[in-house]
C-alpha positions as CSV (number, residue, x, y, z in Angstrom):
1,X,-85.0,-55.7,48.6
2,X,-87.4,-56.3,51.4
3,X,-90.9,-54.8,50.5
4,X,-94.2,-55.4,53.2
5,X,-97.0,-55.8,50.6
6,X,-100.4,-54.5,52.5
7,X,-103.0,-55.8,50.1
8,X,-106.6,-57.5,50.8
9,X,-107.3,-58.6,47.5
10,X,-105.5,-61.9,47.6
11,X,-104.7,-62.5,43.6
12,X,-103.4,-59.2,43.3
13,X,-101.1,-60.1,46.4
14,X,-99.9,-63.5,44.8
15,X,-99.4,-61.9,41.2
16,X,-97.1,-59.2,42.9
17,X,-95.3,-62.1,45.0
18,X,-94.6,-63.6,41.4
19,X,-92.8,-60.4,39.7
20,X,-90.8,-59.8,42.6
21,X,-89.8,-62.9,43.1
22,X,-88.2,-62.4,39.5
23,X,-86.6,-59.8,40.6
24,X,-85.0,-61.8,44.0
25,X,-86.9,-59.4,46.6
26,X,-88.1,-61.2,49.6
27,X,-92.1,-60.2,50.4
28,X,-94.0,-60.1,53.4
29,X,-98.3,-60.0,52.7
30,X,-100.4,-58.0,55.4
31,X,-104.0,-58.6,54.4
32,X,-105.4,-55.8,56.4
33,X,-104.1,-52.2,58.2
34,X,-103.5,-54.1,61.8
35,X,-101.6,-57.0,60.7
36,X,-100.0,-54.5,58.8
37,X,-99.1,-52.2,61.7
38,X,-98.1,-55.2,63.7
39,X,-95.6,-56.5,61.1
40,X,-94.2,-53.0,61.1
41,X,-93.9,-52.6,64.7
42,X,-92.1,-56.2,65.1
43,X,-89.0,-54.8,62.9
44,X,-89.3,-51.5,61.4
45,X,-85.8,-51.4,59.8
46,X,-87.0,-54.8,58.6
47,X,-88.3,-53.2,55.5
48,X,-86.8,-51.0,52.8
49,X,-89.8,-50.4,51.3
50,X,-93.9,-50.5,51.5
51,X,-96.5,-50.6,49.1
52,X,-100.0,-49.9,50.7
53,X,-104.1,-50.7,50.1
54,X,-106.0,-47.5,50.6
55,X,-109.1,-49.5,50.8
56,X,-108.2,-52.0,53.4
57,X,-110.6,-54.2,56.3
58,X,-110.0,-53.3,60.1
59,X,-107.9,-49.7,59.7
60,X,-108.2,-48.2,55.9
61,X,-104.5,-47.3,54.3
62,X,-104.6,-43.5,55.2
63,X,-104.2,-44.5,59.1
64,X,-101.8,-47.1,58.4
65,X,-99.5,-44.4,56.7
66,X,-99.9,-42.1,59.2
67,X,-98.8,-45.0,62.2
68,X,-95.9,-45.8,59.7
69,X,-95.0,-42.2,59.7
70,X,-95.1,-41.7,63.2
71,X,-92.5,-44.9,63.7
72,X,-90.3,-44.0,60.6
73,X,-90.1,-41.1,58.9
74,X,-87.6,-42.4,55.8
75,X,-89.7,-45.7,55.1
76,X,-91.0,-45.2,51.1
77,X,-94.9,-45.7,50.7
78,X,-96.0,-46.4,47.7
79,X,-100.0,-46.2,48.1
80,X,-101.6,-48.7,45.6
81,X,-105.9,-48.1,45.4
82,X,-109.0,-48.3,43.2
83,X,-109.8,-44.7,44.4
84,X,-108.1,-42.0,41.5
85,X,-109.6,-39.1,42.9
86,X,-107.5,-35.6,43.3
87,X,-108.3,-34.8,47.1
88,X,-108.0,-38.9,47.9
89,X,-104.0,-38.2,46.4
90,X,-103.2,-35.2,47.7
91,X,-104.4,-36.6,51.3
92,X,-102.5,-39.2,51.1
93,X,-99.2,-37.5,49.5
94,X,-100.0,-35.1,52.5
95,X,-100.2,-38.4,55.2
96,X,-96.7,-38.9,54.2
97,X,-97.1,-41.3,51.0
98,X,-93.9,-41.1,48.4
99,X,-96.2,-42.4,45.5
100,X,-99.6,-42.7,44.4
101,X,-100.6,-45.2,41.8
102,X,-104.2,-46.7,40.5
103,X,-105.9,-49.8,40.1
104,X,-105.4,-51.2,37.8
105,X,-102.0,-51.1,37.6
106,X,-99.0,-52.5,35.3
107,X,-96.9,-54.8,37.5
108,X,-93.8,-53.8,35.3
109,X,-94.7,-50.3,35.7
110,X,-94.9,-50.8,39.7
111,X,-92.1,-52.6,40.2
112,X,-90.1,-49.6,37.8
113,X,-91.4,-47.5,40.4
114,X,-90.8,-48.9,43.1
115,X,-86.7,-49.2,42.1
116,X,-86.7,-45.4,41.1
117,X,-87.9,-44.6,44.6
118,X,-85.2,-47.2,46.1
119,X,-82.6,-45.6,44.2
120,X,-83.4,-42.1,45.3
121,X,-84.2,-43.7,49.2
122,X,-80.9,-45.5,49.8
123,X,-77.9,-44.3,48.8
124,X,-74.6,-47.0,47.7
125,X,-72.2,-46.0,50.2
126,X,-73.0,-43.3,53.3
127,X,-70.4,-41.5,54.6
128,X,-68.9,-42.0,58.1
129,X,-71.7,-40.4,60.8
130,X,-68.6,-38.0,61.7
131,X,-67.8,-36.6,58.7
132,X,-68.5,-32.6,58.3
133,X,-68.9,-32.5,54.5
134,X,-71.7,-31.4,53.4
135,X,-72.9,-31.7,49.5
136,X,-75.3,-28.7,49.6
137,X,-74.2,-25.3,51.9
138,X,-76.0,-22.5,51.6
139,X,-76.1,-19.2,53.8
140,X,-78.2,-21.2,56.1
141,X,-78.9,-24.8,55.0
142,X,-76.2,-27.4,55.4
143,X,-77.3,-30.5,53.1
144,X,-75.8,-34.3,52.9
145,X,-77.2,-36.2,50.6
146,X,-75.5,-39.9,52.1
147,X,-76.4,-38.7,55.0
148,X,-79.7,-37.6,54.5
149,X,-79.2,-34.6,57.0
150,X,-80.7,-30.9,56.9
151,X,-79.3,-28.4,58.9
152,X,-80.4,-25.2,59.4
153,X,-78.0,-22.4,61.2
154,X,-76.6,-25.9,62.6
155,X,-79.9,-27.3,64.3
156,X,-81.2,-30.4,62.4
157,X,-84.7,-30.2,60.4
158,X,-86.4,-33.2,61.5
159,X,-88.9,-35.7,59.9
160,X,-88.5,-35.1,56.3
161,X,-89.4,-37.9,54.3
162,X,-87.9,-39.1,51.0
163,X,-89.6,-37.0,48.7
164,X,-89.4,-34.2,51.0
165,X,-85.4,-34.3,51.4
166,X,-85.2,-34.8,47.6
167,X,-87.2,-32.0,46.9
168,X,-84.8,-29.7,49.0
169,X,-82.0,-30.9,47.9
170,X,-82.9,-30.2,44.3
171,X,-83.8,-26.2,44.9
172,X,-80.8,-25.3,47.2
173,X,-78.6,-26.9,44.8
174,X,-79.8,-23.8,42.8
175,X,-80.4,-21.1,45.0
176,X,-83.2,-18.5,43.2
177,X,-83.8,-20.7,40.3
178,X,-87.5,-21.1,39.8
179,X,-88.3,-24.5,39.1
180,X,-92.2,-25.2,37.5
181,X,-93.9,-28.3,39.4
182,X,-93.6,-30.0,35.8
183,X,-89.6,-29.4,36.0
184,X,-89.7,-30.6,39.7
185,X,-91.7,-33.9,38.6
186,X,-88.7,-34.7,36.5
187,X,-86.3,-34.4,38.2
188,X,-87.7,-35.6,41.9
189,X,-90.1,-38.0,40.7
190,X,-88.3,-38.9,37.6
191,X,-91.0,-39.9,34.9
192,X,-93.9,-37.7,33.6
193,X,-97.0,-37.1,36.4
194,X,-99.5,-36.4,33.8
195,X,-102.4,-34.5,35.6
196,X,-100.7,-34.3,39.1
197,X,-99.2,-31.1,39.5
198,X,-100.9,-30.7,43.0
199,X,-98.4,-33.6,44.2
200,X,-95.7,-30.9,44.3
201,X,-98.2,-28.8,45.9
202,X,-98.7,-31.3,48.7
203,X,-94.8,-32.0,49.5
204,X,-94.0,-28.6,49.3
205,X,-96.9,-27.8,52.2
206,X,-95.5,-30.3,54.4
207,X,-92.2,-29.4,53.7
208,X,-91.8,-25.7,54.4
209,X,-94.3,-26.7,57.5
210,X,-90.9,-28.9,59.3
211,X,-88.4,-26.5,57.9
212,X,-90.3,-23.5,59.7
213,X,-89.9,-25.6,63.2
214,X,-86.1,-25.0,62.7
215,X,-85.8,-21.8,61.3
216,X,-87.6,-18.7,58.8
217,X,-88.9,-19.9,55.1
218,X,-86.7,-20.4,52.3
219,X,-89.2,-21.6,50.0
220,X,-90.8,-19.1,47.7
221,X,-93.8,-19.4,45.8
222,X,-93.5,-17.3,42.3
223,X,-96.9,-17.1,41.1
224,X,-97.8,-18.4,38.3
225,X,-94.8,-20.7,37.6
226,X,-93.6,-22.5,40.1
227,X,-91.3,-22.6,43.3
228,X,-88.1,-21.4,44.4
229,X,-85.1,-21.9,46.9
230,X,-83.6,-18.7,48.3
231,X,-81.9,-17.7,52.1
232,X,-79.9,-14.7,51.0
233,X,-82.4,-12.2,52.7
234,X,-83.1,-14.4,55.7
Protein backbone atom coordinates (compact mmCIF):
# COMPACT_ATOMS: atom_id res chain seq x y z
CA UNK A 1 0.00 0.00 0.00
CA UNK A 2 1.07 3.49 -0.85
CA UNK A 3 -0.28 5.92 1.89
CA UNK A 4 0.83 10.11 1.61
CA UNK A 5 1.09 10.88 5.35
CA UNK A 6 0.24 14.81 5.70
CA UNK A 7 1.49 15.46 9.27
CA UNK A 8 3.44 18.53 10.82
CA UNK A 9 4.24 17.14 13.99
CA UNK A 10 7.41 15.40 12.98
CA UNK A 11 7.62 12.38 15.80
CA UNK A 12 4.21 11.55 15.18
CA UNK A 13 5.24 11.26 11.34
CA UNK A 14 8.33 9.06 12.11
CA UNK A 15 6.34 6.79 14.67
CA UNK A 16 3.77 6.16 11.81
CA UNK A 17 6.71 5.61 9.22
CA UNK A 18 7.73 2.79 11.78
CA UNK A 19 4.35 0.72 12.02
CA UNK A 20 3.88 0.78 8.49
CA UNK A 21 6.92 -0.12 7.61
CA UNK A 22 6.01 -3.37 9.59
CA UNK A 23 3.40 -3.77 7.71
CA UNK A 24 5.57 -3.39 4.08
CA UNK A 25 3.66 -0.09 2.95
CA UNK A 26 5.80 2.48 1.28
CA UNK A 27 5.13 6.31 2.87
CA UNK A 28 5.43 9.52 1.56
CA UNK A 29 5.57 12.63 4.60
CA UNK A 30 4.05 16.10 3.54
CA UNK A 31 4.73 18.37 6.41
CA UNK A 32 2.30 20.98 5.43
CA UNK A 33 -1.22 21.40 3.15
CA UNK A 34 1.04 22.76 -0.08
CA UNK A 35 3.67 20.21 -0.20
CA UNK A 36 0.87 18.16 0.32
CA UNK A 37 -1.15 19.25 -2.63
CA UNK A 38 1.96 19.30 -4.72
CA UNK A 39 2.74 15.64 -4.02
CA UNK A 40 -0.73 14.92 -4.93
CA UNK A 41 -0.79 16.77 -8.10
CA UNK A 42 2.63 15.14 -9.28
CA UNK A 43 0.80 11.53 -9.31
CA UNK A 44 -2.54 11.26 -8.13
CA UNK A 45 -3.06 7.48 -8.81
CA UNK A 46 0.30 7.41 -6.94
CA UNK A 47 -1.54 6.87 -3.82
CA UNK A 48 -4.09 4.34 -2.60
CA UNK A 49 -4.61 6.04 0.36
CA UNK A 50 -4.29 9.48 2.60
CA UNK A 51 -4.27 10.14 6.04
CA UNK A 52 -4.55 14.04 6.72
CA UNK A 53 -3.55 16.88 9.64
CA UNK A 54 -6.56 19.12 10.21
CA UNK A 55 -4.30 21.47 11.90
CA UNK A 56 -1.67 21.98 9.40
CA UNK A 57 1.05 25.35 8.53
CA UNK A 58 0.44 27.11 4.99
CA UNK A 59 -3.27 25.54 3.98
CA UNK A 60 -5.19 23.86 7.15
CA UNK A 61 -6.41 19.97 6.29
CA UNK A 62 -10.08 21.00 5.43
CA UNK A 63 -8.72 22.83 2.11
CA UNK A 64 -6.44 20.21 1.38
CA UNK A 65 -9.43 17.70 1.32
CA UNK A 66 -11.43 19.67 -0.54
CA UNK A 67 -8.32 20.17 -3.48
CA UNK A 68 -7.92 16.30 -3.16
CA UNK A 69 -11.62 15.97 -3.86
CA UNK A 70 -11.72 18.13 -6.64
CA UNK A 71 -8.67 15.92 -8.42
CA UNK A 72 -10.07 12.46 -7.13
CA UNK A 73 -13.04 11.69 -6.04
CA UNK A 74 -12.25 7.74 -4.94
CA UNK A 75 -8.89 8.57 -2.96
CA UNK A 76 -9.77 7.47 1.00
CA UNK A 77 -8.99 10.37 3.62
CA UNK A 78 -8.55 9.49 6.71
CA UNK A 79 -8.44 12.92 8.69
CA UNK A 80 -6.16 12.51 11.78
CA UNK A 81 -6.50 15.97 14.38
CA UNK A 82 -6.30 17.21 17.98
CA UNK A 83 -9.72 18.96 17.32
CA UNK A 84 -12.79 16.22 18.52
CA UNK A 85 -15.38 18.58 18.17
CA UNK A 86 -19.01 17.49 16.46
CA UNK A 87 -19.34 20.40 13.78
CA UNK A 88 -15.24 20.12 13.17
CA UNK A 89 -16.28 16.17 12.01
CA UNK A 90 -19.20 16.55 10.39
CA UNK A 91 -17.40 19.40 8.21
CA UNK A 92 -14.95 17.51 7.39
CA UNK A 93 -17.04 14.14 6.70
CA UNK A 94 -19.07 16.75 4.60
CA UNK A 95 -15.47 18.07 2.64
CA UNK A 96 -15.34 14.56 1.43
CA UNK A 97 -13.23 12.84 4.42
CA UNK A 98 -13.91 8.75 4.71
CA UNK A 99 -12.81 8.75 8.45
CA UNK A 100 -12.33 10.88 11.30
CA UNK A 101 -10.01 9.95 14.07
CA UNK A 102 -8.48 11.98 17.28
CA UNK A 103 -5.32 12.77 18.72
CA UNK A 104 -4.21 10.92 20.48
CA UNK A 105 -4.54 8.06 18.63
CA UNK A 106 -3.53 4.14 18.79
CA UNK A 107 -1.24 3.37 15.93
CA UNK A 108 -2.65 -0.24 15.86
CA UNK A 109 -6.01 1.04 15.92
CA UNK A 110 -5.12 3.50 12.77
CA UNK A 111 -3.44 1.30 10.90
CA UNK A 112 -6.77 -1.41 11.54
CA UNK A 113 -8.51 1.40 10.09
CA UNK A 114 -6.86 2.34 7.58
CA UNK A 115 -7.02 -1.61 6.03
CA UNK A 116 -10.83 -1.77 6.68
CA UNK A 117 -11.16 1.35 4.46
CA UNK A 118 -8.67 -0.36 1.79
CA UNK A 119 -10.58 -3.34 1.74
CA UNK A 120 -13.91 -1.64 1.17
CA UNK A 121 -11.87 0.98 -1.44
CA UNK A 122 -10.24 -1.47 -3.77
CA UNK A 123 -11.77 -4.44 -4.71
CA UNK A 124 -9.44 -7.96 -5.65
CA UNK A 125 -10.27 -8.41 -9.07
CA UNK A 126 -12.58 -5.65 -11.29
CA UNK A 127 -14.46 -6.90 -13.94
CA UNK A 128 -13.66 -6.16 -17.57
CA UNK A 129 -14.80 -2.16 -18.29
CA UNK A 130 -17.29 -3.85 -20.90
CA UNK A 131 -19.08 -6.11 -18.94
CA UNK A 132 -22.99 -5.31 -18.40
CA UNK A 133 -23.48 -7.17 -15.12
CA UNK A 134 -24.46 -5.36 -12.61
CA UNK A 135 -24.51 -6.59 -8.77
CA UNK A 136 -27.35 -4.30 -7.64
CA UNK A 137 -30.52 -3.55 -10.23
CA UNK A 138 -33.22 -1.91 -9.13
CA UNK A 139 -36.30 -0.19 -10.92
CA UNK A 140 -33.87 2.60 -11.53
CA UNK A 141 -30.45 2.19 -10.10
CA UNK A 142 -27.97 -0.14 -11.82
CA UNK A 143 -25.08 -0.84 -9.18
CA UNK A 144 -21.42 -2.69 -9.74
CA UNK A 145 -19.62 -3.04 -6.96
CA UNK A 146 -15.96 -4.01 -9.02
CA UNK A 147 -16.74 -1.46 -10.90
CA UNK A 148 -17.71 1.06 -8.60
CA UNK A 149 -20.49 2.40 -11.12
CA UNK A 150 -24.05 4.01 -10.29
CA UNK A 151 -26.36 4.32 -12.85
CA UNK A 152 -29.49 5.85 -12.73
CA UNK A 153 -32.23 5.22 -15.79
CA UNK A 154 -28.69 4.45 -17.53
CA UNK A 155 -26.90 7.93 -16.95
CA UNK A 156 -23.91 7.64 -14.54
CA UNK A 157 -24.11 9.34 -10.86
CA UNK A 158 -20.87 11.03 -10.68
CA UNK A 159 -18.43 11.83 -7.87
CA UNK A 160 -19.39 9.52 -5.18
CA UNK A 161 -16.74 8.79 -2.85
CA UNK A 162 -16.03 5.58 -1.00
CA UNK A 163 -18.19 5.85 1.76
CA UNK A 164 -20.82 7.38 -0.33
CA UNK A 165 -20.94 4.32 -2.94
CA UNK A 166 -20.80 1.88 0.03
CA UNK A 167 -23.53 3.45 1.67
CA UNK A 168 -25.79 2.95 -1.54
CA UNK A 169 -24.91 -0.04 -2.26
CA UNK A 170 -25.88 -1.34 1.16
CA UNK A 171 -29.67 0.22 1.03
CA UNK A 172 -30.57 -0.88 -2.61
CA UNK A 173 -29.33 -4.20 -1.88
CA UNK A 174 -32.54 -4.04 0.34
CA UNK A 175 -34.96 -1.93 -1.19
CA UNK A 176 -37.57 -0.33 1.72
CA UNK A 177 -35.60 -1.75 4.54
CA UNK A 178 -35.08 0.88 7.11
CA UNK A 179 -31.71 0.74 8.31
CA UNK A 180 -30.87 2.96 11.89
CA UNK A 181 -27.53 5.08 11.46
CA UNK A 182 -26.20 2.57 14.29
CA UNK A 183 -27.06 -0.51 11.83
CA UNK A 184 -25.44 1.56 8.91
CA UNK A 185 -22.17 2.15 11.10
CA UNK A 186 -21.85 -1.56 11.06
CA UNK A 187 -22.08 -2.54 8.32
CA UNK A 188 -20.42 0.64 6.13
CA UNK A 189 -18.01 1.61 8.68
CA UNK A 190 -17.50 -1.75 10.18
CA UNK A 191 -16.67 -1.23 13.93
CA UNK A 192 -18.76 0.65 16.62
CA UNK A 193 -18.92 4.90 16.09
CA UNK A 194 -19.70 5.53 19.62
CA UNK A 195 -21.21 9.10 19.71
CA UNK A 196 -21.13 9.68 15.90
CA UNK A 197 -24.43 9.07 14.57
CA UNK A 198 -24.31 12.49 12.64
CA UNK A 199 -21.49 10.82 10.38
CA UNK A 200 -24.32 8.97 8.65
CA UNK A 201 -26.03 12.24 8.68
CA UNK A 202 -23.25 13.90 6.73
CA UNK A 203 -22.78 11.09 3.90
CA UNK A 204 -26.24 10.69 3.48
CA UNK A 205 -26.56 14.86 2.78
CA UNK A 206 -23.94 14.65 0.27
CA UNK A 207 -25.14 11.71 -1.14
CA UNK A 208 -28.68 12.19 -2.12
CA UNK A 209 -27.27 15.89 -3.10
CA UNK A 210 -25.13 13.83 -6.46
CA UNK A 211 -27.78 11.29 -6.85
CA UNK A 212 -30.45 14.25 -7.33
CA UNK A 213 -28.06 15.72 -10.34
CA UNK A 214 -28.91 12.34 -12.18
CA UNK A 215 -32.29 11.69 -11.34
CA UNK A 216 -35.53 12.05 -8.46
CA UNK A 217 -34.58 10.92 -4.60
CA UNK A 218 -34.50 7.46 -3.59
CA UNK A 219 -33.39 7.96 -0.20
CA UNK A 220 -36.00 8.35 2.47
CA UNK A 221 -35.72 9.62 5.84
CA UNK A 222 -38.12 7.65 8.37
CA UNK A 223 -38.27 9.75 11.31
CA UNK A 224 -37.19 8.68 14.21
CA UNK A 225 -35.20 5.55 13.11
CA UNK A 226 -33.23 5.85 10.47
CA UNK A 227 -33.00 5.78 6.54
CA UNK A 228 -34.25 3.98 3.76
CA UNK A 229 -33.70 2.86 0.00
CA UNK A 230 -36.79 2.78 -2.19
CA UNK A 231 -37.52 3.75 -6.30
CA UNK A 232 -40.73 1.80 -6.72
CA UNK A 233 -42.92 5.15 -6.77
CA UNK A 234 -40.34 7.14 -8.67
Amino acid sequence: MNILMVEDDNSVAEMMKMFFAKEDWNVEIAEDGVQAIEKFKQDSKKYDIITLDLNLPKKDGMQVAKEIREISKQIPIIMLTARDSESDQILGLGIGADEYVTKPFSPLALIARIKALYRRSHLDSPKAATSKNYDVVTNHLKISKDRREVLFDDHPVEGLTPKEFDLLLTMAKNPKQVFSRDKLLELVWGYEYFGEERTVDAHIKKLRQKLEKAGPQVIQTVWGVGYKFDDSEV
